[in-house]
ZAKOL-146782 format. One record per atom (N, C-alpha, C): residue number from 1; y, x, z; atom name. Coordinates in steps of 0.05 Angstrom, whole numbers, plus 32768, in hexadecimal, padded with zeros to 4 digits. Atoms other than C-alpha are relative to their C-alpha. Layout:
BEGIN
+------+------+------+------+------+
| resi |    y |    x |    z | name |
+------+------+------+------+------+
|  NUM |    Y |    X |    Z |   CA |
...
+------+------+------+------+------+
// end
This chain:
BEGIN
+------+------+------+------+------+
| resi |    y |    x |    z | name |
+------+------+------+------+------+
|    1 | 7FFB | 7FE4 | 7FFF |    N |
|    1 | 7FD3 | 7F2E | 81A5 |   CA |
|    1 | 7FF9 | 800E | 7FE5 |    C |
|    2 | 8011 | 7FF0 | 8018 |    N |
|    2 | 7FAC | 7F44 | 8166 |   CA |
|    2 | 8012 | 7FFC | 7FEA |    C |
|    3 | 7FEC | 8011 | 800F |    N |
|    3 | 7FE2 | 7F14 | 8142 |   CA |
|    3 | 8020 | 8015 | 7FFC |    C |
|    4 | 7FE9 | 7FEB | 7FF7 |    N |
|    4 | 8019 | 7F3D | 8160 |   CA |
|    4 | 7FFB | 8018 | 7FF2 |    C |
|    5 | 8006 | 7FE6 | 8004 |    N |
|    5 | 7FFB | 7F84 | 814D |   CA |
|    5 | 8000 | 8003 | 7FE2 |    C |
|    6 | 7FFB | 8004 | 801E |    N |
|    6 | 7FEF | 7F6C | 8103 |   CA |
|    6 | 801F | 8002 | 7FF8 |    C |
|    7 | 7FDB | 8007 | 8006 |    N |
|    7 | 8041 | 7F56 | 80FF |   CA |
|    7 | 8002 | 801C | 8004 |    C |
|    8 | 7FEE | 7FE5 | 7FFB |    N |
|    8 | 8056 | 7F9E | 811B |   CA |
|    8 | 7FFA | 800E | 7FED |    C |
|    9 | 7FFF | 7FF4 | 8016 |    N |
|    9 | 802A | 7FBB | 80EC |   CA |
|    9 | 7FFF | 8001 | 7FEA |    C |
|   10 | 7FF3 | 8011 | 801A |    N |
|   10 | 803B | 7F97 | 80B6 |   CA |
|   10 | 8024 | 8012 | 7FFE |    C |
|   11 | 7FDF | 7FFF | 7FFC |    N |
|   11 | 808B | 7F9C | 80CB |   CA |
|   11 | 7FFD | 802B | 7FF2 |    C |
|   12 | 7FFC | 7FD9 | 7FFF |    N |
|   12 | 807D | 7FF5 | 80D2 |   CA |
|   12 | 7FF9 | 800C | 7FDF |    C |
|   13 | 800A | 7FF2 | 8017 |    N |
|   13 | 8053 | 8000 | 8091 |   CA |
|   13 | 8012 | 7FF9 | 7FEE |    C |
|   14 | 7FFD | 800B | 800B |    N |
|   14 | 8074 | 7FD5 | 806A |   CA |
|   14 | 8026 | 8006 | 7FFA |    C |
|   15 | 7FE5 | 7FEA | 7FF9 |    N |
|   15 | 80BE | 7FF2 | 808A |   CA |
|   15 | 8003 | 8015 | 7FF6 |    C |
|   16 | 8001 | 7FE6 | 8002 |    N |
|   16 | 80AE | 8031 | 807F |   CA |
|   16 | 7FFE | 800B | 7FE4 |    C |
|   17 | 8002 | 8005 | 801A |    N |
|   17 | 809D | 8026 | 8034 |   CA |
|   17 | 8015 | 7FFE | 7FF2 |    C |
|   18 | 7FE0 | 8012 | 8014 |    N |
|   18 | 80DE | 8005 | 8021 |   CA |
|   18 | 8015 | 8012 | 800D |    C |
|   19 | 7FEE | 7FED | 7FFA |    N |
|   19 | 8107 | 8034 | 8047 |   CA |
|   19 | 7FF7 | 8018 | 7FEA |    C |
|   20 | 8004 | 7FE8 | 800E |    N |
|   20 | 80E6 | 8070 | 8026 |   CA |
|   20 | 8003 | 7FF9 | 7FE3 |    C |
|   21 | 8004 | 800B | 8014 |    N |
|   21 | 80EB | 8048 | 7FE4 |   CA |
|   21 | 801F | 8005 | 7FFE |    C |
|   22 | 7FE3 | 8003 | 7FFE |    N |
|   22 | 8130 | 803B | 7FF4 |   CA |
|   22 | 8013 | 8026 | 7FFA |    C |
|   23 | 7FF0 | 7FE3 | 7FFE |    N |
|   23 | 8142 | 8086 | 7FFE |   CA |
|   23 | 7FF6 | 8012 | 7FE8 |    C |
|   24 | 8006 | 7FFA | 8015 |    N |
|   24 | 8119 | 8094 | 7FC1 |   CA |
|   24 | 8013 | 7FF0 | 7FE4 |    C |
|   25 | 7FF7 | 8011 | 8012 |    N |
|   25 | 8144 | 8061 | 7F93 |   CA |
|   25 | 801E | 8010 | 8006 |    C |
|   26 | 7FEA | 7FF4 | 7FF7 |    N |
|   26 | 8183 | 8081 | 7FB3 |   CA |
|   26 | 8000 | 801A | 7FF4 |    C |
|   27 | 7FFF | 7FE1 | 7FFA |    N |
|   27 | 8176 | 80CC | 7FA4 |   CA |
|   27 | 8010 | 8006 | 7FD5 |    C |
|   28 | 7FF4 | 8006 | 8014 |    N |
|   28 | 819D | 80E5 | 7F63 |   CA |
|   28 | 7FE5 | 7FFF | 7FE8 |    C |
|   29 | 800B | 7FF9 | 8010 |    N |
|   29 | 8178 | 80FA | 7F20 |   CA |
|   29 | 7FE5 | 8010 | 8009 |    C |
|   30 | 8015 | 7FF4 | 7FF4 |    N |
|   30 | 8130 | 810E | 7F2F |   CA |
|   30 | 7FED | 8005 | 7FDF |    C |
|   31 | 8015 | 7FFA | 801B |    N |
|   31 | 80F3 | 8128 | 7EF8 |   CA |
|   31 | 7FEE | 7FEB | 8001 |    C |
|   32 | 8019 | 8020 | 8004 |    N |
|   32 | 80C4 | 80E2 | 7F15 |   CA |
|   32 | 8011 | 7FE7 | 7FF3 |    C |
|   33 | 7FF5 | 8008 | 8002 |    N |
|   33 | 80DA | 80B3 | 7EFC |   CA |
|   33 | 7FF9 | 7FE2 | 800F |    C |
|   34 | 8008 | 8025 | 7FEC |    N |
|   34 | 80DC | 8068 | 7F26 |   CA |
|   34 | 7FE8 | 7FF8 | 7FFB |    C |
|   35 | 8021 | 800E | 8001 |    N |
|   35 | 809C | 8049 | 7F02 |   CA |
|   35 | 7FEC | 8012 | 8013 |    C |
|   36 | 800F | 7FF5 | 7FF5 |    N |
|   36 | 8073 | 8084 | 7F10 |   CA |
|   36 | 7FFE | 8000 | 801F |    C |
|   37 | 7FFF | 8009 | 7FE1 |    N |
|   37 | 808A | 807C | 7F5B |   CA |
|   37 | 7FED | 7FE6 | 8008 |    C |
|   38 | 800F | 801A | 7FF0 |    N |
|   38 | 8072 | 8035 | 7F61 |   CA |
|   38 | 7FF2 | 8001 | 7FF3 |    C |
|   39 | 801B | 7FFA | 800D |    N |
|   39 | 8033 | 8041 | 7F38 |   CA |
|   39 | 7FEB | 800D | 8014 |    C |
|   40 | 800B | 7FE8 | 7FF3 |    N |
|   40 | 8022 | 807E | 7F5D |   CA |
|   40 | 7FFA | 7FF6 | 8023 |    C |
|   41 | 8007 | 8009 | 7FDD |    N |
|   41 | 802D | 8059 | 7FA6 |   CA |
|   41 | 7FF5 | 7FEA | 7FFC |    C |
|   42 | 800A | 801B | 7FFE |    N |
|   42 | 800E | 8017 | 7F8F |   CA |
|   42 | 7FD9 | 800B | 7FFC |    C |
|   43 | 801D | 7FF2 | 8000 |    N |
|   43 | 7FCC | 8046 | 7F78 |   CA |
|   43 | 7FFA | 8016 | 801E |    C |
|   44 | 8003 | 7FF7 | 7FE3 |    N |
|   44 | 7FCF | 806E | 7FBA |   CA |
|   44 | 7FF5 | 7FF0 | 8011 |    C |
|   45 | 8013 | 8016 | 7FE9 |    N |
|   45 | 7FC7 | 802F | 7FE2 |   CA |
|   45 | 7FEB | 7FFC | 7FFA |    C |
|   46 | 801B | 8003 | 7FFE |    N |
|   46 | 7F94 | 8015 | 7FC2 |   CA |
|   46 | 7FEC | 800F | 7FFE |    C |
|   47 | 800E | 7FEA | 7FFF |    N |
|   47 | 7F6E | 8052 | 7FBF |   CA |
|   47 | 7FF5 | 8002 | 8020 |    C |
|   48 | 7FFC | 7FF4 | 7FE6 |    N |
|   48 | 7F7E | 805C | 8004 |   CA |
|   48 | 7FF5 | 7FE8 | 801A |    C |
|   49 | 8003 | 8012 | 7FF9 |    N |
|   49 | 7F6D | 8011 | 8017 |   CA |
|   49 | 7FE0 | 8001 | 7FF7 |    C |
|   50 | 8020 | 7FF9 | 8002 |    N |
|   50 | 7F27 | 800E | 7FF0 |   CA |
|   50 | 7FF4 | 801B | 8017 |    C |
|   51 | 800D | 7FE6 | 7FF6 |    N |
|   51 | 7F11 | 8055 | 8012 |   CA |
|   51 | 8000 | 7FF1 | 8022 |    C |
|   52 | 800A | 8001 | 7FE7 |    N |
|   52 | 7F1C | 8044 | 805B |   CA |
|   52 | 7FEF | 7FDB | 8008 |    C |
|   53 | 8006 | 8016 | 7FFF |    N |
|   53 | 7F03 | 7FF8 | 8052 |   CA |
|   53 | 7FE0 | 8008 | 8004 |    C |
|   54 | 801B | 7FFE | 8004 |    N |
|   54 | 7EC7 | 8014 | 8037 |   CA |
|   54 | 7FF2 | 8015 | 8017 |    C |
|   55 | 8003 | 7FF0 | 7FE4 |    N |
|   55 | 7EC8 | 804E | 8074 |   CA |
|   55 | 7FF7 | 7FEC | 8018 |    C |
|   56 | 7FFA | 800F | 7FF0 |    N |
|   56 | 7ECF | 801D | 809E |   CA |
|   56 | 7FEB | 7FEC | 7FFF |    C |
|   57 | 800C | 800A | 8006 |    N |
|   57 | 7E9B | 7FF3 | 808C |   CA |
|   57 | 7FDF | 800D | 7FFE |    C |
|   58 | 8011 | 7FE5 | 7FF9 |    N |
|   58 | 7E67 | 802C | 8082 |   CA |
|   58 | 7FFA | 8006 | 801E |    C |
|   59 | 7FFE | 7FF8 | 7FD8 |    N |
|   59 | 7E73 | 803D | 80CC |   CA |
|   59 | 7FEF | 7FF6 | 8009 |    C |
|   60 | 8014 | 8017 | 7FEC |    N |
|   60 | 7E5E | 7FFD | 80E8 |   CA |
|   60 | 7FE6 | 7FFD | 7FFA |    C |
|   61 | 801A | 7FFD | 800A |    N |
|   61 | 7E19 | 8001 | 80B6 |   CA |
|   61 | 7FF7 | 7FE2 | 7FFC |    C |
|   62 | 800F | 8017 | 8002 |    N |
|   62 | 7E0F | 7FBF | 80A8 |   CA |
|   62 | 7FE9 | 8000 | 7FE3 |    C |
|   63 | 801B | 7FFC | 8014 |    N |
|   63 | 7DD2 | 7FAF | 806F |   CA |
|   63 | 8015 | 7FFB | 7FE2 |    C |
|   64 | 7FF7 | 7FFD | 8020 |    N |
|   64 | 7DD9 | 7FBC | 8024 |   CA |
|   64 | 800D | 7FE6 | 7FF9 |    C |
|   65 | 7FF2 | 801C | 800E |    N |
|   65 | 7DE9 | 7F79 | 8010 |   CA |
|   65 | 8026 | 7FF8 | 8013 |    C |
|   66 | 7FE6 | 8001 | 7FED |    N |
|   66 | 7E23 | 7F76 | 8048 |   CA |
|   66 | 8017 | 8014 | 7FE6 |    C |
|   67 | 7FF1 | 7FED | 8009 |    N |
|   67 | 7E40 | 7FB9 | 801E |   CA |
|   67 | 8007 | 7FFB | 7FEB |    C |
|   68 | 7FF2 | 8010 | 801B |    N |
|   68 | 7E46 | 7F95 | 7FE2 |   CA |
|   68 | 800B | 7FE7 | 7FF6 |    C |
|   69 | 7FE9 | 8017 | 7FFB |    N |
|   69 | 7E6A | 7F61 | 7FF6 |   CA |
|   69 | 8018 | 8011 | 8007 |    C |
|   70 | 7FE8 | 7FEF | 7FF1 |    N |
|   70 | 7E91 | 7F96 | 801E |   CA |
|   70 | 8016 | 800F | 7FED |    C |
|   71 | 7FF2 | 7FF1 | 801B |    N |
|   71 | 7EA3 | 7FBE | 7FDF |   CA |
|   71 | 800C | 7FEF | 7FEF |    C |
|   72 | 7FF5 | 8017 | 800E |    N |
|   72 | 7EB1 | 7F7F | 7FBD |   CA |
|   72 | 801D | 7FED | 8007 |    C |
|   73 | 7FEC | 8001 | 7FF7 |    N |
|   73 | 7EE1 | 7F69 | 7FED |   CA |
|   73 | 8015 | 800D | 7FFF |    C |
|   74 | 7FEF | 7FEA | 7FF3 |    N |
|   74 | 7F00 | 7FA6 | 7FF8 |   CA |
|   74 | 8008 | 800E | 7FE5 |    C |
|   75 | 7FF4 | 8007 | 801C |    N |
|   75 | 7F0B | 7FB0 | 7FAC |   CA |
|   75 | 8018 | 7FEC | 7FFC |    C |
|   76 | 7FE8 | 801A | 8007 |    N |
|   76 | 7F35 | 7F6A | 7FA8 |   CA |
|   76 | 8017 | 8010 | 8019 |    C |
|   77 | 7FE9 | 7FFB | 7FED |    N |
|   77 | 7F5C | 7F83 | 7FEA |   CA |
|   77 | 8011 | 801B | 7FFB |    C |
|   78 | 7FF4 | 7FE0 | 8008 |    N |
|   78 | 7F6A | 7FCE | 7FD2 |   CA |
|   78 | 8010 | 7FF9 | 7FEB |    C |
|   79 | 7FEB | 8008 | 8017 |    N |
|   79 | 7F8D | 7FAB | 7F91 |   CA |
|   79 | 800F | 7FF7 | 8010 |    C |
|   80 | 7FEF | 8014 | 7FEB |    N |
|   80 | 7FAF | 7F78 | 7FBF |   CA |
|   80 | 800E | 800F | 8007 |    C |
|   81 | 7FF0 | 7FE5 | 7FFD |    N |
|   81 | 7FCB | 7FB8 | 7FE4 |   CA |
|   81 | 8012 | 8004 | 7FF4 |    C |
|   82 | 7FED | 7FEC | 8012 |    N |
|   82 | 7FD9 | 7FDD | 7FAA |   CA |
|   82 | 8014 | 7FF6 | 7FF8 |    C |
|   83 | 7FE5 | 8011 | 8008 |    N |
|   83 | 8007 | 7FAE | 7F92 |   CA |
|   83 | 8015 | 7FF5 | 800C |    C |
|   84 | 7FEB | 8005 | 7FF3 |    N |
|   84 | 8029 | 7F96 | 7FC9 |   CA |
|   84 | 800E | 801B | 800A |    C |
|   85 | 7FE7 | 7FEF | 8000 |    N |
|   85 | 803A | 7FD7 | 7FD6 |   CA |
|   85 | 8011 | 800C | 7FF1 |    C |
|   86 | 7FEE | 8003 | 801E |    N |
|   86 | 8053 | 7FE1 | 7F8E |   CA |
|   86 | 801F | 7FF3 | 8002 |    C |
|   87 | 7FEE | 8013 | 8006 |    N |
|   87 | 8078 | 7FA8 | 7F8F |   CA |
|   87 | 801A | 800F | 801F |    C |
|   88 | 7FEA | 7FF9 | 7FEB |    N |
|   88 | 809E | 7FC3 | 7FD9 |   CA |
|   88 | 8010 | 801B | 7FF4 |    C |
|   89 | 7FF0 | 7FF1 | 800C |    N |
|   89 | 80AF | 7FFE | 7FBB |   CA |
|   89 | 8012 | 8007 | 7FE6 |    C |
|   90 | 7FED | 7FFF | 8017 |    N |
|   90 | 80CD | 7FE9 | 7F80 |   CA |
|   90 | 8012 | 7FF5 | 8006 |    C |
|   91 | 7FEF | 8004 | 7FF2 |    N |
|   91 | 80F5 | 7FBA | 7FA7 |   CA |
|   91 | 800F | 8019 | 800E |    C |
|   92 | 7FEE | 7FEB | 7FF5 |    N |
|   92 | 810E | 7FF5 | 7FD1 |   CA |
|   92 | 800C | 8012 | 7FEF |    C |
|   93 | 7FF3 | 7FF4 | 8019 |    N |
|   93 | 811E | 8027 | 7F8E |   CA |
|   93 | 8019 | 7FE6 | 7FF9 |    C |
|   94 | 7FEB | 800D | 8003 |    N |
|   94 | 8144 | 7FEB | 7F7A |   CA |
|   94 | 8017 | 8001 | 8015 |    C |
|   95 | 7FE8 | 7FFC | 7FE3 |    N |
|   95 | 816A | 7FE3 | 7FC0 |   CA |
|   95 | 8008 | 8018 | 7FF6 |    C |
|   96 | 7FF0 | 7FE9 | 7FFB |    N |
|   96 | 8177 | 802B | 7FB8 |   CA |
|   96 | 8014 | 7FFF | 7FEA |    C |
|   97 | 7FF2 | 8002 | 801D |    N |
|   97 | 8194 | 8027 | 7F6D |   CA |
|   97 | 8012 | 7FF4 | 8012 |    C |
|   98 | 7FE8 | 800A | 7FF7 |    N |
|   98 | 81C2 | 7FF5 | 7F8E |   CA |
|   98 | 8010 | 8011 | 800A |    C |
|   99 | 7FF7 | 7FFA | 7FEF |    N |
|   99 | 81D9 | 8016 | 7FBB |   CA |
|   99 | 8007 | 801F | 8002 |    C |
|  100 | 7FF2 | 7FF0 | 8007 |    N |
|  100 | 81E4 | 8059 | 7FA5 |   CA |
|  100 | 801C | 8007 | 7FFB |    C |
+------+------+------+------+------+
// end
């Protein structure tokens, strides 16, 4: 079940990225220009990935030494993020260029 719930929300986030990527790559002449797009959403995630890791972690209260592992992890995974979501939305700007 837990297996399942990961895939969907994998399939949704990850959908929803490349579509909006997609309809961003499509649109005519704009003042951002593409990099700054996938820069800007690859530093979002991981921003947005570190913060609730470390929320999230905080919560439960485990002991100091736990939290710096936790921050340590959750550092390597907020890059990991940031980049894969980089990388989806530059794929999708591309799709859109195509396809324009």
């Amino acid at each position: 079940m837990t297996l399942g719930g990961r895939f969907a929300v994998f399939v949704a986030v990850y959908g929803v990225l490349l579509g909006l990527a997609t309809l961003v790559g499509r649109r005519g002449e704009s003042t951002v220009s593409d990099r700054d797009v996938v820069l800007l959403t690859g530093i979002a995630t991981a921003i947005f990935a570190l913060v609730s890791t470390i929320l999230i972690f905080w919560t439960l209260g485990n002991g100091i030494e736990a939290e710096l592992l936790v921050l340590a992890a959750g550092f390597g995974m907020a890059i990991s993020a940031g980049i894969q979501s980089a990388v989806v939305s530059f794929a999708g700007i591309c799709l859109g260029r195509r396809y324009r």
